[in-house]
Structure formats: C-alpha cells, structure tokens
C-alpha positions in Angstrom: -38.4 262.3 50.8 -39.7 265.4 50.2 -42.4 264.8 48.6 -43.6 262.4 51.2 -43.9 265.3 53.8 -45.4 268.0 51.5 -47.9 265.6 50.9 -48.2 264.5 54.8 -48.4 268.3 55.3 -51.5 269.2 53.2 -53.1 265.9 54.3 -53.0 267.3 57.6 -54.0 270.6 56.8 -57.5 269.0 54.7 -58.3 267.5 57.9 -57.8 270.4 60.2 -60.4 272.2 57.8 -62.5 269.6 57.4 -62.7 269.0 61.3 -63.0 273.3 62.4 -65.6 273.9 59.0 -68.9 272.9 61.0 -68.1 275.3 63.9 -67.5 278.3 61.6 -71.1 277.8 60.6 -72.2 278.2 64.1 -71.1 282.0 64.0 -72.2 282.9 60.4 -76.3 282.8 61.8 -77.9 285.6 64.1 -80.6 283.7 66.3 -83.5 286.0 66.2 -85.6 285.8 69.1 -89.5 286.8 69.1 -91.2 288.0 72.1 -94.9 288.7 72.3 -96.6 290.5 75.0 -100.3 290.9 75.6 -101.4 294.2 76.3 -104.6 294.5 78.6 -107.3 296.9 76.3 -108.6 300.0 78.1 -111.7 300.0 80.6 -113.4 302.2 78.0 -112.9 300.1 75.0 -114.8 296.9 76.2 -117.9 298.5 77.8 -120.9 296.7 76.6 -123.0 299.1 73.7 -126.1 300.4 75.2 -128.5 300.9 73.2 -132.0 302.8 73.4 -135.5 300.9 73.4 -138.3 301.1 71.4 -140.9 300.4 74.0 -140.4 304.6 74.6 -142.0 304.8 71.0 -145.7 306.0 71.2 -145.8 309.0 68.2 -144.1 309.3 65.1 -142.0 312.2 66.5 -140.7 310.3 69.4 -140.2 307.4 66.3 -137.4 310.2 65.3 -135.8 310.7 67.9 -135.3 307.5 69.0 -133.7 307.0 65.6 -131.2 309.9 66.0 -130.4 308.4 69.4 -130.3 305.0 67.9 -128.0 306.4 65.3 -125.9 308.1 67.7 -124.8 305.1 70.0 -124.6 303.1 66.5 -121.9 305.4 65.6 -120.0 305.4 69.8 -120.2 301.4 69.2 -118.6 301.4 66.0 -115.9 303.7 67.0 -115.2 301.8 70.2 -114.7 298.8 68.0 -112.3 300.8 65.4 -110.2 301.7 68.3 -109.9 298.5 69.5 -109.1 296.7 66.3 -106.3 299.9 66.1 -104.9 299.1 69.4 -104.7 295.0 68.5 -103.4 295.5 65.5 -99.5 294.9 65.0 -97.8 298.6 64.8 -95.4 298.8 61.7 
C-alpha cells in the first residue's frame, strides 16, 4: 500500500514539472530591443561644392591660380564629405 502512493506521489510530481518547465523558459531570455533614430545632418555639411571656372583662364599665371583655388575647394569638398561620413557612421 505503500508503495502504491510513493509511486502516485512522484507520478504527480513528474507531471507538475513537466507542466511549469516551459514557463521557466520564458524568464531565462532578456528581450533586447533595437531602436534607430535618424539624425538630420547639419545645414553646413550638405552645401553643394562650388567650384571655380576655367573660362577666367586667359594667361598661364591666372592658369595657377585657378589651380590653387581649384585645389583649395577640392580639399573644403573633401572634408565636408569626411565629416559627414563621421557623423553617419555608427559611434562605438
């Protein structure tokens, strides 16, 4: 007889584990959550390049300085772009 109720006893106990095991798993996982937010770049970063002509060209000396000038916005362009590519990409 007792027998019969140990065994009735741990019967029951296999199936009050085996029901309450799948919501222990529920609590053993964070939920991680991503958020991304869109930041508007600066006025001063997207400003179209300007860049000087070459119809002002009539001597080789004014060839030079156009090519200084030339060099000069190359250079504001290319750092315009370096800071925007800084401010886009993700910080660490």
């Amino acid at each position: 007889m007792r027998s019969k109720t140990l065994c009735q006893k741990r019967i029951r106990t296999a199936l009050l584990v085996l029901f309450l095991l799948p919501f222990l798993n529920g609590c053993a996982t964070d939920q991680i959550v991503t958020k991304y937010v869109t930041k508007p770049l600066p006025e001063s970063l997207t400003t179209p390049c300007v860049f000087t002509s070459l119809d002002e060209v009539k001597t080789w000396g004014d060839g030079l300085l156009v090519a200084k000038k030339k060099d000069a916005e190359e250079k504001e362009c290319n750092q315009r772009f370096e800071d925007i590519r800084k401010y886009v990409a993700p910080s660490p």
